[in-house]
LUMPA-766587 format. One record per atom (N, C-alpha, C): residue number from 0; residue in one letter; atom name; x, y, z. Coordinates in Angstrom, 3 decimals. Atoms other than C-alpha are relative to their C-alpha. Last residue first. Example, Ala and Ser with C-alpha at 12.3 -4.5 7.8 and 13.67 -1.06 7.14 Angstrom:
BEGIN
1_S_N_-0.820_-1.190_-0.060 .
1_S_CA_13.670_-1.060_7.140 .
1_S_C_-0.770_1.090_0.730 .
0_A_N_0.890_-1.190_0.000 .
0_A_CA_12.300_-4.500_7.800 .
0_A_C_0.900_1.200_0.000 .
end
This chain:
BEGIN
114_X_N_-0.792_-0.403_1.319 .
114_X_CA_103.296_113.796_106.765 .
114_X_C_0.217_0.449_0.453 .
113_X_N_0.434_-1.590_0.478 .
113_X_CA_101.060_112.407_109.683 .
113_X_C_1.190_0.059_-0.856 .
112_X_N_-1.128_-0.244_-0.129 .
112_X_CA_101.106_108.177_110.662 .
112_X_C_-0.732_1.395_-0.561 .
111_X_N_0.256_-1.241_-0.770 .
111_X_CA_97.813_106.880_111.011 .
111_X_C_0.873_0.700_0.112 .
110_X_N_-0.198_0.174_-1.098 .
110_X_CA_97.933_103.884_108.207 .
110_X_C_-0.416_1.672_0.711 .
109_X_N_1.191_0.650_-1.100 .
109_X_CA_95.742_103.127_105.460 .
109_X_C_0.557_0.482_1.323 .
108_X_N_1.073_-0.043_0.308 .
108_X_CA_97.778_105.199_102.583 .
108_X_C_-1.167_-0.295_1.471 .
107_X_N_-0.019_-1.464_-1.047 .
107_X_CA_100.925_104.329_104.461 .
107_X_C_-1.406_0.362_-0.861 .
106_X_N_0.135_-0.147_-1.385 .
106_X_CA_100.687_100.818_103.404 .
106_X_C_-0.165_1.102_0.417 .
105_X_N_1.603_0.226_-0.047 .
105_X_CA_99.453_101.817_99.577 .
105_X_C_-0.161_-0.627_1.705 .
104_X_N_1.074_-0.810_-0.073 .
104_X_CA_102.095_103.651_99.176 .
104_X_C_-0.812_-0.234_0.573 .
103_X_N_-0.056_-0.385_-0.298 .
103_X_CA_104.497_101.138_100.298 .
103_X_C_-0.728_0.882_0.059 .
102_X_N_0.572_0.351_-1.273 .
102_X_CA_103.154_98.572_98.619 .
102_X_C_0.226_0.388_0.602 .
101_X_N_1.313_-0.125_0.208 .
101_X_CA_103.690_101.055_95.036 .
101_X_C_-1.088_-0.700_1.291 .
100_X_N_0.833_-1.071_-0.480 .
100_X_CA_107.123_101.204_95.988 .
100_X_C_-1.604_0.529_0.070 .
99_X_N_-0.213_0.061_-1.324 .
99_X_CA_107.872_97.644_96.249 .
99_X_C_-0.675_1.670_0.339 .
98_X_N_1.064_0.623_-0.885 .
98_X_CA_106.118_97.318_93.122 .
98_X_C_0.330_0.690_1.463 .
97_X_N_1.663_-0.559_0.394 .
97_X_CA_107.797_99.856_91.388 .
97_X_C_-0.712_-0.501_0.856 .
96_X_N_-0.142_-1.851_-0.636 .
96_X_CA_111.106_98.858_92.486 .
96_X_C_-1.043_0.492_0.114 .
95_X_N_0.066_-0.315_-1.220 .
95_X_CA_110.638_95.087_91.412 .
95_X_C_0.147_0.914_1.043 .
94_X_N_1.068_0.115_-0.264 .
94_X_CA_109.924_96.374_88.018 .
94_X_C_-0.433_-0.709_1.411 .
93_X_N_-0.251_-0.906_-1.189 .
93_X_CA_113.466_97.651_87.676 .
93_X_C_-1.532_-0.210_0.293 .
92_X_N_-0.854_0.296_-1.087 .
92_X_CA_114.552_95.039_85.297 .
92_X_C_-0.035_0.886_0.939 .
91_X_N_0.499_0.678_-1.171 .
91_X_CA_110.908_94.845_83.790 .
91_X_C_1.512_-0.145_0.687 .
90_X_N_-1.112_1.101_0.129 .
90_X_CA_111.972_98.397_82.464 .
90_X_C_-0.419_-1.326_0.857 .
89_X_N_-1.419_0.059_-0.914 .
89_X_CA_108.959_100.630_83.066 .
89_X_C_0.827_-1.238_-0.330 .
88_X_N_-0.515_1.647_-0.163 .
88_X_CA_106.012_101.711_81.011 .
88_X_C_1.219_0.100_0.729 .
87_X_N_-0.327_0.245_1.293 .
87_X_CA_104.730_105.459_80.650 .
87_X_C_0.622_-1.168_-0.179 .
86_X_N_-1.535_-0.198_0.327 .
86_X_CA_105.629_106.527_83.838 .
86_X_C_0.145_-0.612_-1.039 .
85_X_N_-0.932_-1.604_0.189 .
85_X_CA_102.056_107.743_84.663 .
85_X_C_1.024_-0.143_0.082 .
84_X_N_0.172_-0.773_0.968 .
84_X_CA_100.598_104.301_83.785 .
84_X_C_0.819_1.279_-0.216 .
83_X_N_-1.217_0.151_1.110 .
83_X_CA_102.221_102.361_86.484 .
83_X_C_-0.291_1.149_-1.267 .
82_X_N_-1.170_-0.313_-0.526 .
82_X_CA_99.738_103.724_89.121 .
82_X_C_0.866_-0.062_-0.907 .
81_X_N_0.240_-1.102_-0.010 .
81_X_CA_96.910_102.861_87.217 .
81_X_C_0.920_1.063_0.144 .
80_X_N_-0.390_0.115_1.423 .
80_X_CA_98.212_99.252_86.623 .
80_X_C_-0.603_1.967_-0.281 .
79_X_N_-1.820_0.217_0.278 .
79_X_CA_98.832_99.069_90.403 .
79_X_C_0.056_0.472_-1.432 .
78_X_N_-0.260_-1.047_-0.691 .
78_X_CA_94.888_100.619_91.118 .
78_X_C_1.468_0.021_-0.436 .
77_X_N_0.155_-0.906_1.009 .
77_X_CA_93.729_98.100_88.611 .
77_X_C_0.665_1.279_0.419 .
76_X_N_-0.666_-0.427_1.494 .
76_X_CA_95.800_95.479_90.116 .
76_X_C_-0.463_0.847_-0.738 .
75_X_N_-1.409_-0.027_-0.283 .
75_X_CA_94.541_95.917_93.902 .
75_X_C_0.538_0.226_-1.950 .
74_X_N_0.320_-1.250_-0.263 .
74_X_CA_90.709_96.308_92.956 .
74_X_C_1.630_0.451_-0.220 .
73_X_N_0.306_-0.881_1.284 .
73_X_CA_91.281_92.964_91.239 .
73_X_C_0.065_1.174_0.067 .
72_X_N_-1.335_0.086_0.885 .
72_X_CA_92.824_91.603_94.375 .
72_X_C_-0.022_0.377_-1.584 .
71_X_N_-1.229_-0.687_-1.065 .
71_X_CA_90.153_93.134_96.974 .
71_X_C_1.082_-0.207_-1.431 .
70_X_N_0.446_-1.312_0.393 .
70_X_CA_87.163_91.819_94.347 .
70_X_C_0.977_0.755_0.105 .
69_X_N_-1.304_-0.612_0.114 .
69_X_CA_88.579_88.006_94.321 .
69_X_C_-0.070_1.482_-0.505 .
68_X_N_-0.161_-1.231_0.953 .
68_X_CA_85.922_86.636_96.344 .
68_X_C_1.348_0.597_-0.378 .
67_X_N_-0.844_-0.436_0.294 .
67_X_CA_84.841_83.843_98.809 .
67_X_C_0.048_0.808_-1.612 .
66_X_N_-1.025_-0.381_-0.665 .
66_X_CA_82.135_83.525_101.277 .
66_X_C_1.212_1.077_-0.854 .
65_X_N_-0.582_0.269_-1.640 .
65_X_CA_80.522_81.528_98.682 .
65_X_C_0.276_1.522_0.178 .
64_X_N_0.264_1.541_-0.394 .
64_X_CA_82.049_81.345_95.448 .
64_X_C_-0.188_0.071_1.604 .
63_X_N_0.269_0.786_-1.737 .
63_X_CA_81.867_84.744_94.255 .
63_X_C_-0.099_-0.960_-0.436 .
62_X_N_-1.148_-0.532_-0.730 .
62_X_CA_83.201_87.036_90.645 .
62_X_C_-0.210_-0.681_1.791 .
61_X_N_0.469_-0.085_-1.450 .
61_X_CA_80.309_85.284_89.002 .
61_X_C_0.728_0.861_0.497 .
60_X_N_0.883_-0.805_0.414 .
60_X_CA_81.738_86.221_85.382 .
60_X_C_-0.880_-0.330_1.419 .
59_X_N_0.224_-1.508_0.143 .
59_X_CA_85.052_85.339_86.375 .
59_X_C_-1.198_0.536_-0.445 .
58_X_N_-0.122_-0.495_1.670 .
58_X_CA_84.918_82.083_88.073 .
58_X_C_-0.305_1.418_-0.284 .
57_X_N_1.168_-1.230_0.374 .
57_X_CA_86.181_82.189_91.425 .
57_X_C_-0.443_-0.063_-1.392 .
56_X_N_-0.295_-0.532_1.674 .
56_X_CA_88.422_79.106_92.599 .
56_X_C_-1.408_0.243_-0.232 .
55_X_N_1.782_-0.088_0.728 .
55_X_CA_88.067_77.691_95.951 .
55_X_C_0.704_1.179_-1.200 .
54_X_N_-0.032_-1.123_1.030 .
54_X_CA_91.769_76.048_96.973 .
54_X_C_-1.612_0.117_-0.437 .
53_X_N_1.326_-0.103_1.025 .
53_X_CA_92.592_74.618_99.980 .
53_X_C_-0.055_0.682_-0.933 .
52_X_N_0.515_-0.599_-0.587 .
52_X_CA_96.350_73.690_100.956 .
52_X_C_-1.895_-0.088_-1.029 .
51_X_N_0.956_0.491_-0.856 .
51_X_CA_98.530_70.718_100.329 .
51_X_C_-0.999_0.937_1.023 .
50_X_N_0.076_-0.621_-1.489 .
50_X_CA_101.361_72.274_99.465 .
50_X_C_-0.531_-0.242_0.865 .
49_X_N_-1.030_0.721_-0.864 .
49_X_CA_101.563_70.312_96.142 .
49_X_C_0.502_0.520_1.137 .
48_X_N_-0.257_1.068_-0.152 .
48_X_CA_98.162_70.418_95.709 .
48_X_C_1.066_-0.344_0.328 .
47_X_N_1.055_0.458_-0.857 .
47_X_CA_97.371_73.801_95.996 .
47_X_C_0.551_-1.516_0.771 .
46_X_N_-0.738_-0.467_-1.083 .
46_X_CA_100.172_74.761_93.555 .
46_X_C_-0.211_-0.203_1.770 .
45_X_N_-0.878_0.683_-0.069 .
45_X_CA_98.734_72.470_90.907 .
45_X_C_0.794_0.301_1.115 .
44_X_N_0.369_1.590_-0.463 .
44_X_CA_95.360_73.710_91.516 .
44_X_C_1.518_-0.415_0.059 .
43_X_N_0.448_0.389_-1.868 .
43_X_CA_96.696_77.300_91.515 .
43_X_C_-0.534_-1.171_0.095 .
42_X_N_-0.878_0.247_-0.520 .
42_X_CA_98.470_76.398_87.855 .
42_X_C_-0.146_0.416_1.422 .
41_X_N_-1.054_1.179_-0.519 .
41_X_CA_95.608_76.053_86.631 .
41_X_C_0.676_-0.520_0.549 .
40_X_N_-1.637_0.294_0.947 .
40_X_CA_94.222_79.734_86.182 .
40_X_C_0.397_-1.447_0.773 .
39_X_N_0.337_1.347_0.585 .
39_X_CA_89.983_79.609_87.394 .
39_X_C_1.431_-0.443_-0.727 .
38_X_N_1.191_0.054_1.426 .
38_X_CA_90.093_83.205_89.502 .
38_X_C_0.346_-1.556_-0.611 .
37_X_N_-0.208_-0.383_1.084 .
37_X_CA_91.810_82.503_93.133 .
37_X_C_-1.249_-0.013_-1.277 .
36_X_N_0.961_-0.092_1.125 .
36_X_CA_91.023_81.993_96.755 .
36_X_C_0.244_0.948_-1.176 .
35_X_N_-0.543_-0.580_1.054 .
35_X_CA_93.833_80.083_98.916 .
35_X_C_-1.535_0.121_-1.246 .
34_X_N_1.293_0.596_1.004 .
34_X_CA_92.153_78.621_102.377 .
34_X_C_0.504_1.235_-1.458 .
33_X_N_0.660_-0.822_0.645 .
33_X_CA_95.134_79.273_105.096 .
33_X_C_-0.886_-0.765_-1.649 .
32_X_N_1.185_0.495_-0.443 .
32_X_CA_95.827_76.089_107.533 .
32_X_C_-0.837_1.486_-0.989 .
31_X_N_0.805_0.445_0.525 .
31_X_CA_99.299_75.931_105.993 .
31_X_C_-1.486_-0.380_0.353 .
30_X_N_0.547_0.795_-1.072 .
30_X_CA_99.904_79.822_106.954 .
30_X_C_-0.089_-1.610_-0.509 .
29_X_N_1.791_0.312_-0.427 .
29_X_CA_100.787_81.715_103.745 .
29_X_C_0.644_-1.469_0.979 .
28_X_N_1.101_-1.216_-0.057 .
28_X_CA_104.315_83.594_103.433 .
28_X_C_-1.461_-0.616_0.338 .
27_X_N_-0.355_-0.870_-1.195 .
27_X_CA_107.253_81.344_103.541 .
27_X_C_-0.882_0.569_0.294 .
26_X_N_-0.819_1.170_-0.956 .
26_X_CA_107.248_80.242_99.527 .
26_X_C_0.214_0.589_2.135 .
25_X_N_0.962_0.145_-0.903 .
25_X_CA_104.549_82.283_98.161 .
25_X_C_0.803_-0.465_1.363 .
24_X_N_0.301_-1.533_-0.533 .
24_X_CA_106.908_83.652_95.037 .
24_X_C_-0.374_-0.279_2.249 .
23_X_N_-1.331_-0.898_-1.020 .
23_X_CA_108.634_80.282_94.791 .
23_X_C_0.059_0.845_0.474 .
22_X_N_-0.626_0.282_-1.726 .
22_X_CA_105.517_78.403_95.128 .
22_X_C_1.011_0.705_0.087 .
21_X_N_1.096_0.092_-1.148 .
21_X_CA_103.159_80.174_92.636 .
21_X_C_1.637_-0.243_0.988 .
20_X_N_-0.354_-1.435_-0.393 .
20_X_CA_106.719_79.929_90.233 .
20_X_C_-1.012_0.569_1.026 .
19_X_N_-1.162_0.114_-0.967 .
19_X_CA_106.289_76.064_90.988 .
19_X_C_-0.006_1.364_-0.123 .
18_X_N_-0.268_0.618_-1.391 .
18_X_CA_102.666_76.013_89.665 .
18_X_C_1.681_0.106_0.991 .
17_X_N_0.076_1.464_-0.716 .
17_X_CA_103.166_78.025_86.732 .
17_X_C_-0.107_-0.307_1.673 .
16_X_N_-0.733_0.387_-1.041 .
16_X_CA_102.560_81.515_85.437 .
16_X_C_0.052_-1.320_-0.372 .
15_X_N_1.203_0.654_-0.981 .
15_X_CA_101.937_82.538_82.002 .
15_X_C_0.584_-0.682_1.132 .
14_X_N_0.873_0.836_0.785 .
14_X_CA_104.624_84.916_80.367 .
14_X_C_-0.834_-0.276_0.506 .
13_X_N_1.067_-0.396_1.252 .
13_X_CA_107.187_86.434_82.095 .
13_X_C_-0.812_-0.578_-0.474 .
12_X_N_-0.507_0.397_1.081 .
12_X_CA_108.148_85.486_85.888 .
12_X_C_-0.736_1.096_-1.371 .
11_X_N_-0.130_1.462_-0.244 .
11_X_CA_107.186_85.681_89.500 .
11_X_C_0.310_-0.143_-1.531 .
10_X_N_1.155_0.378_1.400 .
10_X_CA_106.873_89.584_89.187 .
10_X_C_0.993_-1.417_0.687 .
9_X_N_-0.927_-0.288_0.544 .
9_X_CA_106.792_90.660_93.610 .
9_X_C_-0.297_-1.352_-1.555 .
8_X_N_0.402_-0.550_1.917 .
8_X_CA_103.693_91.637_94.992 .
8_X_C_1.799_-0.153_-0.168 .
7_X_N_-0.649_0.448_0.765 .
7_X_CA_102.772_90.027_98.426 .
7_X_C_0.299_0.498_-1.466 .
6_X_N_-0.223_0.792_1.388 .
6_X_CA_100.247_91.719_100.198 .
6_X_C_1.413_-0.134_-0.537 .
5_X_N_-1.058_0.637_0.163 .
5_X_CA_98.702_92.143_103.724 .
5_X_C_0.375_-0.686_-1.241 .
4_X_N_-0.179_-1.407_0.255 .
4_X_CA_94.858_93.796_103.661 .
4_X_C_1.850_-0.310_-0.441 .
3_X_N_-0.281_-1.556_-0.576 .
3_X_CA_93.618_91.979_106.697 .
3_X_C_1.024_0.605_-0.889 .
2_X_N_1.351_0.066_0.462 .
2_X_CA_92.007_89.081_103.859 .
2_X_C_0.329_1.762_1.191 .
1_X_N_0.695_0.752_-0.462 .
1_X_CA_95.153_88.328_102.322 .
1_X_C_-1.510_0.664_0.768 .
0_X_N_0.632_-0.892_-0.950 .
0_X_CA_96.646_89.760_99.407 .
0_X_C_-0.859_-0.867_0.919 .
end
């Protein structure tokens, strides 16, 4: 999610990320003059580095560094994991459906369009 609101949500894998799954999701999508601010996971230094972008890293019981904050992208997954709830779990082979529909909501949500 970037800072006007613009997000990225598709699953990059099972388990714990890594640095290359960072890049395959990201791949195309951030600027390299954009400043990447995450919570304290690893594998954004490694992803940082081999892109060669900035990275400020939030610890979680501050939730700021600075300027920077990961409030917007916490707000974002509780609202997604809220959302998921009322179908009672979902197949992760249809869990790029969900998402997509769930950034759809949440575009028309903000926009001016009428029902």
């Amino acid at each position: 999610m970037d800072r006007n609101n613009r997000v990225i949500g598709e699953p990059a894998c099972k388990g714990r990320i890594s640095h290359e799954k960072i890049s395959d999701v990201l791949n195309g999508h951030i600027s390299f003059t954009s400043i990447i601010c995450t919570d304290k996971h690893r594998s954004y230094i490694g992803f940082t580095n081999k892109v060669g972008l900035e990275l400020k890293q939030v610890h979680s019981t501050s939730k700021v560094n600075g300027i920077y904050h990961i409030q917007h992208i916490n707000s974002l997954h509780s609202r997604l994991k809220g959302w998921m709830r009322a179908f009672k779990g979902v197949s992760t082979k249809y869990l790029i459906n969900y998402i997509y529909w769930f950034k759809f909501l949440e575009s028309i949500k903000k926009s001016d369009m009428e029902e």
